[in-house]
C-alpha positions, 0 to 999 in steps of 0.5 A: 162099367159103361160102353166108354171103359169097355171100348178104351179096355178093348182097344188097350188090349188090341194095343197090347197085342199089336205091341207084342205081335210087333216085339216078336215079329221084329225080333224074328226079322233081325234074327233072320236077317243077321243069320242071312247076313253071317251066311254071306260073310262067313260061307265061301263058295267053292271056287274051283282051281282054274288051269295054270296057264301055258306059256306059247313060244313061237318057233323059227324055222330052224328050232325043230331041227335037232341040234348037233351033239359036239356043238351043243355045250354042256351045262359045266361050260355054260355055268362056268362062262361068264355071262354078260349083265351079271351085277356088280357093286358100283365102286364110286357115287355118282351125283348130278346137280342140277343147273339153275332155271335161269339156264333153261329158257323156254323157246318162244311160241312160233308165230308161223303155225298162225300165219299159216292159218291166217293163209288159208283163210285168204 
């Protein structure tokens, strides 16, 4: 064998292990990767539960005074009494139509704001 073919053997060995050393390597980066990435997507962390929130009234000043028993009414009378904005079926369509362009007409622009203007420059 001459120099020259054990130089191209040589260098096609390295080749060769440059190729596998770069075969493994890729396979062991995608496989991290990947493993990385389904941690992301897949594990949740722990959230904990926030606080339910508190509704703030504010008071009158007649509010904390205790109410009267006999003026106070109980809770038959209240649900028994009709109450004002209850839902009713309408018993009849009503529909508009609208009216043609032609009846609404633009106002012309006033020429009293450019007047007012050319005033001041004066």
């Amino acid at each position: 064998m001459t120099a020259r073919a054990l130089y191209f053997d040589a260098v096609r060995f390295e080749l060769e292990d440059v190729r596998q050393r770069t075969r493994w390597t890729m396979t062991m980066s995608v496989a991290i990767h990947l493993a990385l990435l389904l941690l992301l997507v897949f594990i949740r962390p722990n959230v904990e539960a926030h606080p339910v929130l508190t509704e703030i009234t504010l008071l009158g000043p007649g509010d904390l005074d205790p109410a009267p028993a006999a003026a106070a009414p109980t809770a038959a009378a209240q649900a028994a009494a009709p109450s004002s904005g209850a839902r009713v079926q309408d018993q009849e369509d009503t529909h508009f139509r609208r009216e043609s362009n032609a009846s609404i007409a633009a106002d012309p622009q006033s020429n009293s704001a450019a007047d007012r203007l050319n005033s001041r420059r004066k």
